[in-house]
Residue frames relative to the residue before (quaternion, step in Angstrom):
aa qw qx qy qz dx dy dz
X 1.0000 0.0000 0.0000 0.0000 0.00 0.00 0.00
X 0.5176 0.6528 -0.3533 0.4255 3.48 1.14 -0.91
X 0.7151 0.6099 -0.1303 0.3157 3.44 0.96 -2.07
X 0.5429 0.5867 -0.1346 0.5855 3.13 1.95 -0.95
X 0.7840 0.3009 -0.2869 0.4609 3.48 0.03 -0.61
X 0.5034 0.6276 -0.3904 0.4476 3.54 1.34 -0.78
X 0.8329 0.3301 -0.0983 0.4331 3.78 1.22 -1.13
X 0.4380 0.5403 -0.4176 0.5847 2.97 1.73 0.58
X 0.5915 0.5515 -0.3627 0.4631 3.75 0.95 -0.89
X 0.7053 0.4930 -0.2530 0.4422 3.54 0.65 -1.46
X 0.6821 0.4533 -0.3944 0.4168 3.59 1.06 -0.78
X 0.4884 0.6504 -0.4368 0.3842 3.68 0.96 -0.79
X 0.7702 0.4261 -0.1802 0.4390 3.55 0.10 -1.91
X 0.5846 0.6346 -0.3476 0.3670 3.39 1.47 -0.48
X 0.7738 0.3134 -0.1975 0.5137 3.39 1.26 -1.11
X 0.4548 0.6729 -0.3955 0.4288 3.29 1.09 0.28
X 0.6510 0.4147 -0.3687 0.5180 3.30 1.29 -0.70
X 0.5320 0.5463 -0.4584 0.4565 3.86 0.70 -0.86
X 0.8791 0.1109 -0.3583 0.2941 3.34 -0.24 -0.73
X 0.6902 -0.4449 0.4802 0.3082 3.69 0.50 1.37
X 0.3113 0.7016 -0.6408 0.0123 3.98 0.07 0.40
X 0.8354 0.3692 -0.1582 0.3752 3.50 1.35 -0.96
X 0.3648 0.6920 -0.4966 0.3761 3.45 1.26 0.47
X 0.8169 -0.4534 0.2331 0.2698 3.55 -1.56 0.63
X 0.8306 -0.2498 0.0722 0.4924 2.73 1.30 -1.82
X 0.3982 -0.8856 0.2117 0.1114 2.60 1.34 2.39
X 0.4685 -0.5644 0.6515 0.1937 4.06 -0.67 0.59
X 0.0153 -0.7960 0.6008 0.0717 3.38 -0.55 1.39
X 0.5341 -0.7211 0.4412 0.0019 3.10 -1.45 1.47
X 0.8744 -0.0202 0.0029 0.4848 3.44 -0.44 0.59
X 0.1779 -0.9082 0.3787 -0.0089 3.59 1.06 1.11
X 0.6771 0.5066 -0.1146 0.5214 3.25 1.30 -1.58
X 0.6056 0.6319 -0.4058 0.2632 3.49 0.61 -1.10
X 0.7892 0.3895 -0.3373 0.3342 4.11 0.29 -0.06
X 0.6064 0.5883 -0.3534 0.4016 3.15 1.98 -0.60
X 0.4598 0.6076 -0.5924 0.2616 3.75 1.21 -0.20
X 0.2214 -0.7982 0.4167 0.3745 3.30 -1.45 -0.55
X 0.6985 0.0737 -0.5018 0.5049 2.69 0.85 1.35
X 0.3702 -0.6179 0.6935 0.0150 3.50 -1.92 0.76
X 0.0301 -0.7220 0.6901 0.0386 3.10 -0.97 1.37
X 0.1390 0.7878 -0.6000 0.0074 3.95 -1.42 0.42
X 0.4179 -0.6555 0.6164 0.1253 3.51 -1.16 -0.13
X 0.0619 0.7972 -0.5983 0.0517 3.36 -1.23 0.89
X 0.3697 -0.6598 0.6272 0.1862 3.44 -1.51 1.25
X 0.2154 0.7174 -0.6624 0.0139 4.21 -1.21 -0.02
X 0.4658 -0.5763 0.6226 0.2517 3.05 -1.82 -0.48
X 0.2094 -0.8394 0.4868 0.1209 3.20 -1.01 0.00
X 0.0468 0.8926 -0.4413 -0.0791 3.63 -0.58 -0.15
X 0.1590 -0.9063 0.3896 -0.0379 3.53 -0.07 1.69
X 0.2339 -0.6656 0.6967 0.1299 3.56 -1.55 0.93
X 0.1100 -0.5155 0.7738 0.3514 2.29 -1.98 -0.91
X 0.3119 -0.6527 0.6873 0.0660 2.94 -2.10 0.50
X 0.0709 -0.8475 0.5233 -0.0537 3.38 -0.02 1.59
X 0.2667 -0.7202 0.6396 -0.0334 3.74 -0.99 1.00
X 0.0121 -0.9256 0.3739 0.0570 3.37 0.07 1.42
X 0.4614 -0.6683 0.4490 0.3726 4.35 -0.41 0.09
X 0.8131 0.2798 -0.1407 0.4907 3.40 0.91 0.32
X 0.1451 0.8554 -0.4324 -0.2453 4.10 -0.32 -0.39
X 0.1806 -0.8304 0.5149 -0.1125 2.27 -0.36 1.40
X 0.6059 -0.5295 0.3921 0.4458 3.69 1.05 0.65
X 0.6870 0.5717 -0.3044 0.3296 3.87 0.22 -0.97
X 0.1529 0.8289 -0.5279 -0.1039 3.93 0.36 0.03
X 0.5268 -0.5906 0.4436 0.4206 3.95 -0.88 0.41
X 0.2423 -0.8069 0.4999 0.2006 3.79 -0.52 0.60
X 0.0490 0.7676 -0.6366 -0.0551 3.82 -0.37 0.93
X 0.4574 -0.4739 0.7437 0.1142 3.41 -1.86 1.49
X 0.1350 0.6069 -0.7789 -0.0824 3.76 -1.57 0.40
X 0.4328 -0.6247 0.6495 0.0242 2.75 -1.59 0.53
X 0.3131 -0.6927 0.4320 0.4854 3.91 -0.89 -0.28
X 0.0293 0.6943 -0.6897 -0.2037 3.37 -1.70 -0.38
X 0.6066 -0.6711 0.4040 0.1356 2.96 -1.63 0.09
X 0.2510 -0.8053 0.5166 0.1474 3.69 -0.75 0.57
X 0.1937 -0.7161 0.6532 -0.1515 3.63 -1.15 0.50
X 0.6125 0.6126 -0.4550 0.2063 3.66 -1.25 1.40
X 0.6042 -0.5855 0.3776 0.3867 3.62 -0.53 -0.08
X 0.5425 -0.6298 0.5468 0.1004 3.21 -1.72 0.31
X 0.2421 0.6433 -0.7240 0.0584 3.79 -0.61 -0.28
X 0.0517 -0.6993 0.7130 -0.0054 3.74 -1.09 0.78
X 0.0548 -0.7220 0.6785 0.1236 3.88 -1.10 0.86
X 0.5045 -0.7079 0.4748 0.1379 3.36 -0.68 1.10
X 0.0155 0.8588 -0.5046 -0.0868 4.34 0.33 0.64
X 0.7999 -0.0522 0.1275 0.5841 3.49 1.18 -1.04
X 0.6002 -0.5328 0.2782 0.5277 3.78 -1.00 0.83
X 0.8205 0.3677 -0.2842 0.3329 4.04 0.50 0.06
X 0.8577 0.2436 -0.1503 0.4270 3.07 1.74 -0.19
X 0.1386 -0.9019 0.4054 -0.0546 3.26 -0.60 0.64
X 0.4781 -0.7211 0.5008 0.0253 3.48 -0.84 1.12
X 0.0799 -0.7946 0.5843 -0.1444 3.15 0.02 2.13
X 0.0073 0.6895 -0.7136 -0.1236 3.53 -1.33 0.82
X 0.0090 -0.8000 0.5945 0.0804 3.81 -0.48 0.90
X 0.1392 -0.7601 0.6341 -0.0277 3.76 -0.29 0.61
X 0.3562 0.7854 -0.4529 0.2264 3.28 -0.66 1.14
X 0.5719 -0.6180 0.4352 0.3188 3.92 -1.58 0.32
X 0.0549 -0.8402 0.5329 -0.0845 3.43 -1.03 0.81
X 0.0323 0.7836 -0.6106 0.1096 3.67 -0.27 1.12
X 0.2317 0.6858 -0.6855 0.0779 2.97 -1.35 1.08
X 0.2005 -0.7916 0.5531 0.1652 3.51 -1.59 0.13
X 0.1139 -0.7210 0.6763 0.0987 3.67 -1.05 1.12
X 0.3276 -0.6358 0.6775 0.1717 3.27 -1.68 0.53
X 0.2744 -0.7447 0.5920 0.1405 3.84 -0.84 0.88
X 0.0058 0.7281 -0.6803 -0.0836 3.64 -0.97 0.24
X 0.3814 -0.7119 0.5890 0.0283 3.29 -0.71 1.58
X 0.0273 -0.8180 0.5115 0.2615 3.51 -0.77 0.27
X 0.4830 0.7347 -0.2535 0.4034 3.29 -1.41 0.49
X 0.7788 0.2358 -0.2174 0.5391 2.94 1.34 -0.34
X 0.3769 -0.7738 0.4329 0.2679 3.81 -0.85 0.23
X 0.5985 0.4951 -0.3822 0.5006 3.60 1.45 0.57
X 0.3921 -0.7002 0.4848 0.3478 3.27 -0.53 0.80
X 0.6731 0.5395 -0.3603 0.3549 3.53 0.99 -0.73
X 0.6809 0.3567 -0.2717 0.5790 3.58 1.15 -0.25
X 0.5995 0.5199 -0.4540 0.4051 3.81 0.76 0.16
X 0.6848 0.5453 -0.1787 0.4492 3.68 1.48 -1.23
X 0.1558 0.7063 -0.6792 -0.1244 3.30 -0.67 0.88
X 0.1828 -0.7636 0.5671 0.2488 3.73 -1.05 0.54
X 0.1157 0.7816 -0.6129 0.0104 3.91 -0.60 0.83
X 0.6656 -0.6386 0.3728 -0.1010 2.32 -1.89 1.93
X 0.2761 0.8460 -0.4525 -0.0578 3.60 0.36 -0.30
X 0.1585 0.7135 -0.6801 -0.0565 3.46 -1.03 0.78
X 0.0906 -0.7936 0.5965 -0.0786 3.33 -0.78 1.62
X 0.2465 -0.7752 0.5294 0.2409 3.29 -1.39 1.14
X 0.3345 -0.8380 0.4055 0.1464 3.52 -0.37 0.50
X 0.2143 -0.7618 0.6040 0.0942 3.52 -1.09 0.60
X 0.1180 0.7858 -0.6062 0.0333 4.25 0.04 0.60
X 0.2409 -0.7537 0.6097 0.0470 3.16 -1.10 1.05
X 0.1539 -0.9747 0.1623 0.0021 3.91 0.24 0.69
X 0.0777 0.8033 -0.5348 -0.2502 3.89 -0.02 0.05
X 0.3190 -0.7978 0.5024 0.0969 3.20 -1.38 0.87
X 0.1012 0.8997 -0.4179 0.0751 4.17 0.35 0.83
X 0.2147 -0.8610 0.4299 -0.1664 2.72 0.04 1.91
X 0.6724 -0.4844 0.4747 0.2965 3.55 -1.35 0.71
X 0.4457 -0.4580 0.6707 0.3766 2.96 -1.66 -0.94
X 0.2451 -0.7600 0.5274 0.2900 3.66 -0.61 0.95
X 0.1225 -0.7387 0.6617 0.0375 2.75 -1.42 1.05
X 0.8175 -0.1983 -0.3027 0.4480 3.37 -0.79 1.95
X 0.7215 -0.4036 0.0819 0.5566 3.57 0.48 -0.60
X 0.4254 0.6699 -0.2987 0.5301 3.50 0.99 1.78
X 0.1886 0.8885 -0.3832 0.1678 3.38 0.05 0.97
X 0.3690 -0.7892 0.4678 0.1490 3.31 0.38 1.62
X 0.0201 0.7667 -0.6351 -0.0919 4.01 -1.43 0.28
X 0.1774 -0.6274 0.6692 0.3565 3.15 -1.61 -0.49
X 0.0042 -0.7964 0.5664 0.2118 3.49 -1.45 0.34
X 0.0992 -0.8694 0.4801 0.0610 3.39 -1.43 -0.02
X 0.2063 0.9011 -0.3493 0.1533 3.58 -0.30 -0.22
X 0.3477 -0.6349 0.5905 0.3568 3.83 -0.87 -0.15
X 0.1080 -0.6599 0.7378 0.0923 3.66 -2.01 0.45
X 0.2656 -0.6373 0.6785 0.2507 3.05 -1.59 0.47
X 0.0736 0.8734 -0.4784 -0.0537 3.50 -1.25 -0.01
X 0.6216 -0.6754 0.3884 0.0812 3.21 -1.36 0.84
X 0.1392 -0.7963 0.5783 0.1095 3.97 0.48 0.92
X 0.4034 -0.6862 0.5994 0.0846 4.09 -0.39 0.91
X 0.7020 0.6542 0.0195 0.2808 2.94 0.92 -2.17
X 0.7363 0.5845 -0.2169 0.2629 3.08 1.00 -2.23
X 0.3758 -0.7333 0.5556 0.1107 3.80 0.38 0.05
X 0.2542 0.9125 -0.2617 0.1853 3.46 1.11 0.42
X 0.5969 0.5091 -0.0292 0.6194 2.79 2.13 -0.63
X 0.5797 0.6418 -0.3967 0.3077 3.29 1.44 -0.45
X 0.3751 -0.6644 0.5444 0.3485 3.83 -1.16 0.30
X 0.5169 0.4912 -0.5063 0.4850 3.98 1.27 -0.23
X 0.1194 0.5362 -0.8318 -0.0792 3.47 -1.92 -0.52
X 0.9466 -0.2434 0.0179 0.2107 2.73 -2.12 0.23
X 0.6403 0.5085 -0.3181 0.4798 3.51 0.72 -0.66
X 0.6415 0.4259 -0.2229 0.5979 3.91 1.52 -0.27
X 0.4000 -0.7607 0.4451 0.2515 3.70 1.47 0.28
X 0.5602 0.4271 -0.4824 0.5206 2.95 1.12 1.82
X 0.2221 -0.8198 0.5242 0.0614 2.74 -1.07 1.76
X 0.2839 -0.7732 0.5669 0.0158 3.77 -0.91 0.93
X 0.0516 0.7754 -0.6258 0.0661 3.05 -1.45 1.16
X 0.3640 -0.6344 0.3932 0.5572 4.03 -0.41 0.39
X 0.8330 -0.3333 0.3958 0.1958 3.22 -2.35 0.24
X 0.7386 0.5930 -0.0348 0.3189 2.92 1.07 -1.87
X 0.4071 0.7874 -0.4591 0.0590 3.80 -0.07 -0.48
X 0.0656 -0.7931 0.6056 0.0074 3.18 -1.27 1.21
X 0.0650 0.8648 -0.4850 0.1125 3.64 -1.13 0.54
X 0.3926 -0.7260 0.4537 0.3362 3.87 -0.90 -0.61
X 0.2471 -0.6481 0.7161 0.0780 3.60 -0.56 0.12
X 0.1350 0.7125 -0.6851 0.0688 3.33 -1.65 0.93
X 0.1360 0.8419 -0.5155 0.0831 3.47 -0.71 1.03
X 0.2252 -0.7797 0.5221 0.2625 3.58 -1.43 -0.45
X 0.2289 -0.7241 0.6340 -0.1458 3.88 -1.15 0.61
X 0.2924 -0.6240 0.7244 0.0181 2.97 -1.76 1.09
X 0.2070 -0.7615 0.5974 0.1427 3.25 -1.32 0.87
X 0.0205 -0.8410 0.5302 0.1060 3.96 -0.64 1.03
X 0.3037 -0.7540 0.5461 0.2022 3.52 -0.64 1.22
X 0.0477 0.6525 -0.7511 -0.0879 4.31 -0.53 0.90
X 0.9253 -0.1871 0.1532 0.2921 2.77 -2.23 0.15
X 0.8213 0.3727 -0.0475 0.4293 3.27 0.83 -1.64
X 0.7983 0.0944 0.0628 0.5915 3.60 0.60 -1.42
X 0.3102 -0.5698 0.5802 0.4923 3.69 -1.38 -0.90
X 0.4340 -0.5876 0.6828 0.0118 3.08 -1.64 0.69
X 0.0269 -0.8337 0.5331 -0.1415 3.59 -0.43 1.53
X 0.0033 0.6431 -0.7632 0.0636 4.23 0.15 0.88
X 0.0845 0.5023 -0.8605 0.0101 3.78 -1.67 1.27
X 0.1255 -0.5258 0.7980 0.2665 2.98 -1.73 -0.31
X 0.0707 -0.7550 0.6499 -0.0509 4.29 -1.46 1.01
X 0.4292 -0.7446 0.5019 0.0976 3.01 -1.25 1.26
X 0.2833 0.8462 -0.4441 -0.0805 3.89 0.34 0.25
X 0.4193 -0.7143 0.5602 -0.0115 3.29 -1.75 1.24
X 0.4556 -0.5900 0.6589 0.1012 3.52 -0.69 1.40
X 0.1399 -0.6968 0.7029 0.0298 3.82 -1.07 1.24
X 0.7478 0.4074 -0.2125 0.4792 3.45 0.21 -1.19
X 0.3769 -0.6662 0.5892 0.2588 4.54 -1.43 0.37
X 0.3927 -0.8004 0.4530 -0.0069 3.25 -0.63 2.23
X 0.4827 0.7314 -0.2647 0.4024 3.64 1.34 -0.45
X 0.1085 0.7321 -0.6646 -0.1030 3.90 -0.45 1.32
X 0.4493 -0.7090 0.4910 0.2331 3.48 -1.13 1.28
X 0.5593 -0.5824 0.5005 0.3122 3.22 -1.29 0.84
X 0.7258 -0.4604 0.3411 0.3806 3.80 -1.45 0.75
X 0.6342 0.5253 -0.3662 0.4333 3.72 1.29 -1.38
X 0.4879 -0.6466 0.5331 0.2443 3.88 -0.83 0.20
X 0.6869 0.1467 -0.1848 0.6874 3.32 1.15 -1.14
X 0.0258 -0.6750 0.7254 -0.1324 4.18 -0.36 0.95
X 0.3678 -0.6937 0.6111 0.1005 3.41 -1.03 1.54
X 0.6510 0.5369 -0.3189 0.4315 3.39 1.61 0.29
X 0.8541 0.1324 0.0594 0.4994 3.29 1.28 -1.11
X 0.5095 0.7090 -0.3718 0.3155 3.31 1.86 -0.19
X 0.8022 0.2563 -0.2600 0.4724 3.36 0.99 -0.27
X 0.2874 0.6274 -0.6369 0.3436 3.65 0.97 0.65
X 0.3588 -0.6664 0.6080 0.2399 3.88 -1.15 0.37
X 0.7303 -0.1222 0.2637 0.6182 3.54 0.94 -1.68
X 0.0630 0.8611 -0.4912 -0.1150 3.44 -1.11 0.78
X 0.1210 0.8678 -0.4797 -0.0465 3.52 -0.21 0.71
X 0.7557 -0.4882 0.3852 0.2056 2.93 -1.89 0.43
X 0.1404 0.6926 -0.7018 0.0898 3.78 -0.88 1.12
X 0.2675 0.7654 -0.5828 0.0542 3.02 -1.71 0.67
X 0.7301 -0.5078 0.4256 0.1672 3.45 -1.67 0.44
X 0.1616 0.7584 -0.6113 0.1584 4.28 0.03 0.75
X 0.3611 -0.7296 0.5802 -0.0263 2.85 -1.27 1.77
X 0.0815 0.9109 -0.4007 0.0546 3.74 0.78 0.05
X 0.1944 -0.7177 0.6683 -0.0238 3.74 -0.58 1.74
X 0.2117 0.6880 -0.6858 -0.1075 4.01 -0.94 0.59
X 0.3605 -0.6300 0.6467 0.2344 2.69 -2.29 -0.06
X 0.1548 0.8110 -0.5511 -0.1209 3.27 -0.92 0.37
């Protein structure tokens, strides 16, 4: 994963040089490319997921989650509304993996829950962009997604006490982020980095009411951290 970002970093500074951002009197690249009205691309990233747990008691004892990275994957479709904004749908695949630590117990096998998630997503977007200035254009974005938990076990008849951990299918939320657009020779070239924020409580409770696993969680949701490289 290191090896990756090391060659994501190198590719960034790479296309930054192509498109000449800091020369005197820099050849602008891809003139046409914002006036279409629409823009189709693709994008490779990473990701890195929490949770954010809201408990019914405090009891001092909080659940302890390890993340880890993973990686994301999907398309583009951009609808062009005005010279600064723009209307991103990015549908796409997402895999990541947190590790829970329950407290309270004295087995690691019953304290550890590890949960999988591969979720297909569905972001609807606004894009508010600068003025470019030579072949660079700074933005903000934002928006709601819906999404798809693969993962979520939601259906299962085990839960926790069967060292299965359950979460619903469903999951909606927002995401907010920022990014630099770089026009090279050939394409644009898009490093963001987005913040995204679970609205809705991802947690199916186990059958027991009082579960030393889930009886006192209140609400858990999903936050996390996307690095995001496009092409278009």
């Amino acid at each position: 994963m290191k090896r990756l970002l090391v060659v994501c970093m190198l590719l960034v500074f790479h296309q930054v040089s192509q498109a000449q951002i800091f020369g005197k009197d820099p050849i602008l690249n891809l003139q046409n490319e914002d006036k279409q009205f629409l823009n189709w691309g693709y994008y490779l990233g990473f990701n890195q997921y929490d949770f954010q747990f809201e408990y019914e008691n405090d009891i001092g004892q909080d659940v302890l989650v390890n993340t880890t990275f993973g990686f994301n994957v999907g398309l583009i479709g951009e609808m062009r509304i005005m010279e600064f904004l723009d209307l991103r749908f990015e549908p796409g695949l997402l895999y990541t993996q947190r590790d829970l630590g329950f407290p309270g117990f004295t087995s690691e096998q019953e304290a550890i829950r590890e949960v999988r998630s591969t979720y297909i997503r569905f972001p609807l977007l606004l894009k508010v962009s600068t003025r470019r200035y030579n072949n660079v254009k700074p933005f903000l974005i934002g928006g709601g997604y819906v999404a798809i938990n693969l993962g979520a076990n939601e259906d299962s008849l085990e839960d926790n006490s069967s060292g299965q951990f359950r979460m619903v299918q469903n999951v909606y939320g927002y995401e907010l982020g920022f990014g630099i657009d770089i026009y090279t020779e050939y394409f644009k070239f898009t490093p963001s980095i987005r913040g995204v924020f679970a609205l809705n409580d991802e947690l199916v409770r186990d059958e027991d009411p009082n579960s030393p696993w889930t009886g006192n969680i209140a609400a858990m949701r999903t936050r996390g951290i996307f690095i995001n490289f496009t092409f278009e």
